[in-house]
N, C-alpha and C positions, 0 to 999 in steps of 0.2 A: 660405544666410546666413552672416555671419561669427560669430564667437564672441561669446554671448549679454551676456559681461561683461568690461573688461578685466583683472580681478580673479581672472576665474574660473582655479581650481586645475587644472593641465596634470592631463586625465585621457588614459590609455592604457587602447586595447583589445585584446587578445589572442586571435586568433584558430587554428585550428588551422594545425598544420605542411603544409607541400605541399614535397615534394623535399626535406626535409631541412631547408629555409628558414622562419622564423617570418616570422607574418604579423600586422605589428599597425598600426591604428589608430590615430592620435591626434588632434590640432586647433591645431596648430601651422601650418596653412596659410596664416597671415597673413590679408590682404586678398585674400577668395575670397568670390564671392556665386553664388546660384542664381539669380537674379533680372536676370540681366544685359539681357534686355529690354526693361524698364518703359524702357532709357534713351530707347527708339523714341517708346512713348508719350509721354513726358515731354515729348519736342522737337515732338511732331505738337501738345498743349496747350498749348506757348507758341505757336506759330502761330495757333489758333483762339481762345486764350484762353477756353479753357471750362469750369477751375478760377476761374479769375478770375473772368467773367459769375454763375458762382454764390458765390463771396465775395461780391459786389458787394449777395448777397441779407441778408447779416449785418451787424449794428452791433457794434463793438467798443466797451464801455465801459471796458476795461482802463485802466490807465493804462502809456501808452506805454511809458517810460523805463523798465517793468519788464518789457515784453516782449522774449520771448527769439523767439516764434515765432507772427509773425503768424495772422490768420484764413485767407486765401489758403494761407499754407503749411502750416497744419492739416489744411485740406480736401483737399489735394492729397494729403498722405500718406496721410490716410483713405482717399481713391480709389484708389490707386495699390496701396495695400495691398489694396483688395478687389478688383481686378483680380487681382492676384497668387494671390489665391485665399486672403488673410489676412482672412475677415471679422469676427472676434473684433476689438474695443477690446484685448484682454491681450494681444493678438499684437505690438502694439507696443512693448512693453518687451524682446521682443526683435531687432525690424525696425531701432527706433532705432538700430542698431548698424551696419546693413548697406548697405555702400558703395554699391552701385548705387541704391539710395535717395536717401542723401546726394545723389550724382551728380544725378538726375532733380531733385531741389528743390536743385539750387544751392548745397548746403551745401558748400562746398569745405574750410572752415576744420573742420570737422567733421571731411572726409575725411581731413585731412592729421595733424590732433590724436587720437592714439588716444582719448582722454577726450572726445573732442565725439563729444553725444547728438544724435539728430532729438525727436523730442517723444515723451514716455509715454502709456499708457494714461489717466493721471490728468488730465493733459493736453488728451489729447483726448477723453476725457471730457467733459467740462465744456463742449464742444463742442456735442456731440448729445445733451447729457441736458439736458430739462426737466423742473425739479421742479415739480408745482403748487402747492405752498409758496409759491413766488418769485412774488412780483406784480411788481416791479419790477427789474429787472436792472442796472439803476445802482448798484442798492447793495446787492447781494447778494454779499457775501465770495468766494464760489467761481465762479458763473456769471454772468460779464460779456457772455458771446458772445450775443447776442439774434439770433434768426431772424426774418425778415420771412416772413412762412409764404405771405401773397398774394402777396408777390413772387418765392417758390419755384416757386409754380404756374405764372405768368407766361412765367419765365425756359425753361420747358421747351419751348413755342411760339413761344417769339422765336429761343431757337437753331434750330427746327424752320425757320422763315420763312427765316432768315438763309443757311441751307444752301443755298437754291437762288437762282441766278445771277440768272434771272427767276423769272417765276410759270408753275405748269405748268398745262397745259389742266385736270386733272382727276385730283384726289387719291380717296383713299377712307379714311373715318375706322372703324376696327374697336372696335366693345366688347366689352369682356367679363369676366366676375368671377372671381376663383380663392380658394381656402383659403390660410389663414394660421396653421396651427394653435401653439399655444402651451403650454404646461407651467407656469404658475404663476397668479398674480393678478391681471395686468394688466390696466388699467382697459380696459372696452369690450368685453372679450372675452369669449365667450356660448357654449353648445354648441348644433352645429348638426348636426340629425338628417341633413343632404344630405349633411355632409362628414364624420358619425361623429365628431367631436370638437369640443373647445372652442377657438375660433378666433379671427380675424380676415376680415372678406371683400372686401379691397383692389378696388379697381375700376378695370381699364388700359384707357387708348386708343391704338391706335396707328395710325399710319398709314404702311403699308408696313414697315421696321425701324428709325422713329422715337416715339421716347415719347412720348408730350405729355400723358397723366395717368396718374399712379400715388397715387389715392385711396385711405389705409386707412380702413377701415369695421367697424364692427361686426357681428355675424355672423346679428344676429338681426333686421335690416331685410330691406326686402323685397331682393329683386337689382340693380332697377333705380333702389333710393333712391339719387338725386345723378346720375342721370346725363343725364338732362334737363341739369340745372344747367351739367355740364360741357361737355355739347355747344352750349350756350347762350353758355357763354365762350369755347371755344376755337373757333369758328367765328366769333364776334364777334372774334378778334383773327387771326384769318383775312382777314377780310372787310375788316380796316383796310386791308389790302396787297396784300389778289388779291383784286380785286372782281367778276375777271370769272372765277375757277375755278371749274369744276364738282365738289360735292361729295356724293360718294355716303357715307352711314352704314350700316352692317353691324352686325346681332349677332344672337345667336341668339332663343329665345324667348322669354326672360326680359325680353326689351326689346320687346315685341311690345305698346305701350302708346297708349293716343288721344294722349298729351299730347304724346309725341316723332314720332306722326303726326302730329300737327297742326302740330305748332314745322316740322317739314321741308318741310311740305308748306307750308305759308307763310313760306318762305325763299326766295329766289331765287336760281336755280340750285343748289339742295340736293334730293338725291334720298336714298329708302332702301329696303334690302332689307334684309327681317328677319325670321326663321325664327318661327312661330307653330303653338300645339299644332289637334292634327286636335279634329273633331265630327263629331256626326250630320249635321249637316247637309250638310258638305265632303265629309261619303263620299259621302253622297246625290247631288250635284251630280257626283262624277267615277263615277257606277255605271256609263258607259258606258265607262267608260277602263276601268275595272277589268276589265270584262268582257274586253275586247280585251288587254289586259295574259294575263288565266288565259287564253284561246284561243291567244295564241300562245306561251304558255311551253307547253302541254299538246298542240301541235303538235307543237315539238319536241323533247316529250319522247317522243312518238307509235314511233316508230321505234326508241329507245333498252330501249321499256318489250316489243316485240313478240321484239327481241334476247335480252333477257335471261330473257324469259320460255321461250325456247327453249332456253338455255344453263344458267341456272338454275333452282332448287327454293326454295330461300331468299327472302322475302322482305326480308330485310335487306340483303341483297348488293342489291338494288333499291331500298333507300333509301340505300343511299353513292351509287349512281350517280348519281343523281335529283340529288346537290349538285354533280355535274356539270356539268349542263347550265346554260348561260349564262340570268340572271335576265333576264325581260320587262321591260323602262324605258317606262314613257309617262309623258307631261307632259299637261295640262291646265290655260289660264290662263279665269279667271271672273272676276265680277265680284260683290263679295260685300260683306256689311256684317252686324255683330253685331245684338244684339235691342237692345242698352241701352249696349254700352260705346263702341262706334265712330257718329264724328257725321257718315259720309257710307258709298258705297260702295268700295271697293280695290281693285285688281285685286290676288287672288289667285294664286300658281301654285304645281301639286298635281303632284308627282312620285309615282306611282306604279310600286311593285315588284311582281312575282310571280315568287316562284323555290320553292325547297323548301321552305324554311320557311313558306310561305303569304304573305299580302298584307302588303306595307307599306308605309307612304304619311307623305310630309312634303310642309309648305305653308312659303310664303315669302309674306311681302304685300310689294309695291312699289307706289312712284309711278313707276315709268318704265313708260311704255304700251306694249302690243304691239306700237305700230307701227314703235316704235324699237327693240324686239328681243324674238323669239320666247322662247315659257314654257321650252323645251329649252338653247338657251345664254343665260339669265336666272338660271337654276338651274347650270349647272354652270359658266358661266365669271366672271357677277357675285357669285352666294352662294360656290359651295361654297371660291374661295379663297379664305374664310374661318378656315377651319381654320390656315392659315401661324402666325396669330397664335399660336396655342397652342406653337407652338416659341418667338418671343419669351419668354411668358409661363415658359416653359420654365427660357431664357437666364437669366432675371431672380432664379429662384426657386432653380435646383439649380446653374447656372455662379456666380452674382454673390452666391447666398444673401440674397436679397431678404427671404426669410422669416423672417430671426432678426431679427424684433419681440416682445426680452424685456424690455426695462425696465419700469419699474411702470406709469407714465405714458402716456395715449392719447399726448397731444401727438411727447409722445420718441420715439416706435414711427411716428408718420406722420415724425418728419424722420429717422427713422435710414432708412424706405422712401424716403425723398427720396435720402439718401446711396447706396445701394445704385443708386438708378436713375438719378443723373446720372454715376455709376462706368460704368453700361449705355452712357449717353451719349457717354461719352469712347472706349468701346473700340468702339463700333459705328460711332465718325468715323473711326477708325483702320482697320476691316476696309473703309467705302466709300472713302476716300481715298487707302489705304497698298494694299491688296490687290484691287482691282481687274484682272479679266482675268491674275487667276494663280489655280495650284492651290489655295491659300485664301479666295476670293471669297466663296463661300459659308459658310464653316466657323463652325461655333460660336462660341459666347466660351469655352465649356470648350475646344476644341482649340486654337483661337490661344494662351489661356496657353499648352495642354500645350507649343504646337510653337515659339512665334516668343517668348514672353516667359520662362517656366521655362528659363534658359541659365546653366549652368557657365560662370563667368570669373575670370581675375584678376586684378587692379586693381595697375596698375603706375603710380607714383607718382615723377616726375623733374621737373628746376628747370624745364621746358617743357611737358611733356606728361601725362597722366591715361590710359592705357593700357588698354582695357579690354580681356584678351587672351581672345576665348570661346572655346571649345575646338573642334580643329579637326577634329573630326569630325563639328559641323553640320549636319546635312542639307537648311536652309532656308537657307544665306548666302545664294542669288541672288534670296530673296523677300524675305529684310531690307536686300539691298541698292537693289532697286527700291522697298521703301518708304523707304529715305533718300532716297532720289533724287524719288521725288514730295513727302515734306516740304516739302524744300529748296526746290519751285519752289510752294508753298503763297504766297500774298502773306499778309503779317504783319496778323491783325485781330484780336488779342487786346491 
């Protein structure tokens, strides 16, 4: 970034001698920024317009003629900033300063005037904070900006719809809950014996590496309070536009519930796999598996155990080996039904383990029948890439800091997670559209900053041109040059 104030007093640093020669420090570099990438994002968001579609969720009661910096241009430096990896509000008292910034929101007169600011902390403030004080925001001194909060939820499925050309045969909608842990007062927040602290318990859906809910919650409902609800709306606005896609619902056990068996199962073309705890009864039912599971792990441990017993004395040196030997898998699919909670039968499927550790066994219930695919890849190729999601959830919380829900207020804590996840939004259009079929396809959002947005430049300023000179030691130019290059042939729908 450039220097935090124009005001600020030339400091020097002094470092030790090397050859004779002093070696010092200062901050006279002019117009230098570390940030010289956001300017990629910034040009892929006017193309898609997906600072916009979320402005578009807020009422300005400002009065015009005193604004210096629209809604749309708030949110954007919001985002933009917590891409950068600035998710603190105080970080912008000193972003405002920093040219490639400026640059990415069009501030030109800014760039060129050493004295032109981008917007403050106080600023943007007033943004993401609701007080519950304020009833009415028309005439509240400070907070003008009003949130549409249902039309937050909305806008995160309509860009999801929008992304694809047509409708595709068959999505898969993932749930699932994560800690939100917190350090103060804030309304709603509870301590929760699962997550060892006092929290939040947000609730994501995604489907593939698209968001479409990021519900905060309190910590001390059940797991799957709201999530009926949610899959009730975002399938209902599914269903307006791809009437004929097939959609399968994923999550673990926690959603293992009659009510979102019942909603899927009276949906059409809506199917679910979903992880549910063992019983007696479900052991009972695979006793023959199990059986065949311990006979052929102790088969071929048979051989190993006759070895060592000739070789060794020790039986300990006979249980390291024993975690050798490859665990026994069988699968088992049934047909099951509880005493009181579930209001028909399910097909069940029961993976069973037997390795050193002794038995262990996980159930999944579905509606897709045997006939259309066996209990063996039902379990490992529909459930278990499950698990992917938890990298999202990942992205959201330790790359984008989705977690820093501290303001006092519930409300302010669900839009600053609103904030943090349409920021998710904009850099995850950027890795499918910009990175595609290059060495970053996959990468994180923490590596993309590290590698394609965190750039050394320096902003050279003449009567034609805005110069962004990055340093040329880059080791990514021909990956920022193919994402120019697919921007550019993006058609404009923002």
């Amino acid at each position: 970034m450039s220097p935090s104030h124009p005001r600020t007093p030339r400091q020097v640093i002094n470092f030790s001698k090397q050859k004779g020669k002093e070696i010092i420090a200062n901050f006279d570099g002019g117009l230098i920024t570390s940030d010289a990438g956001i300017v990629w994002i910034a040009e892929l968001d006017k193309k898609l317009g997906i600072t916009e579609k979320f402005g578009n969720c807020f009422q300005d009661h400002r009065h015009q003629s005193y604004v210096d910096h629209s809604v749309h241009e708030l949110l954007a430096q919001r985002l933009y900033g917590i891409i950068l990896g600035y998710e603190d509000v105080n970080d912008h008292d000193k972003l405002r300063h920093d040219p490639a910034l400026k640059i990415a929101l069009e501030k030109l007169n800014e760039l060129e005037d050493k004295k032109g600011w981008l917007a403050g902390k106080s600023t943007i403030n007033r943004l993401e904070y609701c007080p519950e004080t304020i009833l009415d925001q028309k005439t509240s001194r400070y907070h003008k900006i009003e949130p549409n909060f249902e039309a937050i939820e909305k806008s995160f499925v309509e860009f999801f719809l929008e992304s694809y050309k047509k409708p595709p045969l068959s999505i898969i909608l993932d749930m699932d809950v994560t800690d939100d842990q917190v350090h103060g007062n804030q309304e709603g927040a509870f301590f929760n014996s699962y997550y060892h602290g006092v929290c939040y318990a947000p609730l994501y859906i995604f489907c593939g590496h698209h968001l479409l809910v990021a519900k905060l919650r309190s910590s001390n409902v059940d797991p799957a309070d709201g999530a009926l609800d949610e899959l009730q709306r975002i399938i209902g606005l599914i269903r307006e536009k791809w009437s004929e896609t097939h959609i399968l619902v994923r999550g673990d056990s926690a959603y293992a519930r009659e009510e979102i068996f019942y909603f899927c199962e009276n949906q059409p073309l809506v199917d679910y796999v979903i992880a549910m705890g063992t019983n007696g009864v479900l052991k009972l039912r695979a006793d023959d598996v199990i059986e065949k599971a311990k006979h052929e792990y102790e088969k071929k441990l048979a051989p190993i155990t006759e070895l060592m017993d000739s070789l060794f004395q020790k039986k300990e040196d006979l249980e390291e080996v024993k975690k050798l030997v490859p665990i026994s898998t069988w699968y088992r699919s049934i047909r099951y039904k509880t005493e009181k909670s579930w209001s028909c039968q399910r097909r069940v499927v029961t993976k069973v383990c037997y390795g050193s550790d002794g038995l262990k066994m996980r159930h999944v219930v579905t509606s897709l029948p045997a006939s259309k695919i066996p209990p063996s890849k039902l379990y490992t190729k529909k459930y278990c890439p499950r698990g992917e999601m938890e990298n999202r959830i990942k992205e959201q919380q330790l790359d984008l800091l989705a977690d820093r829900t501290s303001t006092q207020t519930f409300q302010s804590n669900q839009l600053r997670l609103w904030i943090h996840s349409w920021a998710y939004v904009l850099i995850n259009a950027f890795r499918q559209h910009c990175l595609k079929k290059t060495s970053l396809a996959k990468a994180t959002v923490g590596r993309i900053r590290l590698n394609l947005l965190k750039l050394g430049a320096r902003i050279k300023i003449s009567c034609r041109r805005i110069i962004i000179a990055i340093a040329s030691a880059c080791p990514y130019q021909d990956i920022l040059s193919i994402a120019n290059k697919r921007i550019k042939t993006i058609p404009n729908t923002g």
